[in-house]
N, C-alpha and C positions, 0 to 999 in steps of 0.2 A: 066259287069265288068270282065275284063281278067287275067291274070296274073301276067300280068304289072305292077296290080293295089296293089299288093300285100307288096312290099318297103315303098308304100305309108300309105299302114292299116296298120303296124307294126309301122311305126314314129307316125302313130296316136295313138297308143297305151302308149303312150307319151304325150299327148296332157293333157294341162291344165282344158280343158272339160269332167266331168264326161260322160257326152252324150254324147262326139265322140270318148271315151274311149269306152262306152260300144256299143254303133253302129261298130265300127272296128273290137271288137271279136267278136259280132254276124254276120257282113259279115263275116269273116275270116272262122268261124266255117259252116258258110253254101258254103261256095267255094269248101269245102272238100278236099281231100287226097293233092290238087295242090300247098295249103298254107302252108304246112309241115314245109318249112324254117319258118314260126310265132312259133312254138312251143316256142321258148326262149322267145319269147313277152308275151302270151297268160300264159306260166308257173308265170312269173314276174306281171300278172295282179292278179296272185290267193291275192296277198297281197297288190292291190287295197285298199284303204279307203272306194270306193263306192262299196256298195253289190250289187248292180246290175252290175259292172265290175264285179265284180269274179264269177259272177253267169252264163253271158254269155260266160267267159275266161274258164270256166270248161266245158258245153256245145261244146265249139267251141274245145276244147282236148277232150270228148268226140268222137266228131265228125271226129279229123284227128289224134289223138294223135295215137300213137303206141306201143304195147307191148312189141317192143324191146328198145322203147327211156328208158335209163336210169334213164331221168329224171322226165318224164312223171308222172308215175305211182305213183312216193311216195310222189309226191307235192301233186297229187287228194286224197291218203290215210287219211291226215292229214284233209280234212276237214270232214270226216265223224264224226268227233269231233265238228264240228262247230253248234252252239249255233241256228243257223240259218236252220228250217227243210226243206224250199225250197235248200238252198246251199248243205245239206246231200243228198235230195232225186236228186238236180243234180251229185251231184259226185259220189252216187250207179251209176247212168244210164252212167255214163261218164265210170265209171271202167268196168260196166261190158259190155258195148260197144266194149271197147279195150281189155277185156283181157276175153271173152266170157265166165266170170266166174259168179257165182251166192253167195254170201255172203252175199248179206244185207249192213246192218249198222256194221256187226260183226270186228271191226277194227282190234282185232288180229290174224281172220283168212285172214284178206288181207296182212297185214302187214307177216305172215307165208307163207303165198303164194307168195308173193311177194320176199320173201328170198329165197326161197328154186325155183325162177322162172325168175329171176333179169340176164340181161347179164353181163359176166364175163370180156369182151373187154374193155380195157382202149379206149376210146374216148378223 
């Protein structure tokens, strides 16, 4: 599956189907750095109904998100909050993927770091 395919897994990220919901960010997230354009999709699945979308939609930001997306980083902060240990221990590995930090579950030191490391460029 190519590049192509990519338009395609983001309108699926939209799909009435928790299943092709959560198959779309697990492709996406394993396509790596090339699905970049999904980030708005994959950010929008964090607040998914089904835990397993936001579990692979954090995984798959894990996997292409970016240190410098402004948006990236403080949708994955917020779930280190979440109720859910498999959702926490994805969104440790998603942050510190992207921002080759080591914090933990410590929410205020991401969130400090995250202030004091956030780009300044209006997008």
């Amino acid at each position: 599956m190519g590049v192509v395919a990519i338009p395609s897994l983001i309108s699926a990220m939209e799909d009435a189907s928790n299943n092709i919901r959560k198959n779309s960010a697990y492709i996406l997230g394993n396509m790596g750095y090339v699905s970049i354009n999904a980030l708005p999709a994959l950010i929008k699945a964090l607040e998914d109904s089904d835990i397993g979308v936001r579990y692979y939609a954090i995984e798959a930001l894990g996997k292409i998100g970016s240190a410098n997306d402004k948006n990236t980083i403080p949708a994955l902060i917020k779930f280190l909050k979440d109720s859910d240990q498999q959702i926490q221990t994805a969104t440790i590995e998603a942050l510190e993927k992207i921002t080759h930090k080591k914090f933990g579950n410590d929410y205020a030191k991401w969130t400090d770091w995250w202030e004091k490391n956030k780009p300044n460029k209006e997008e």
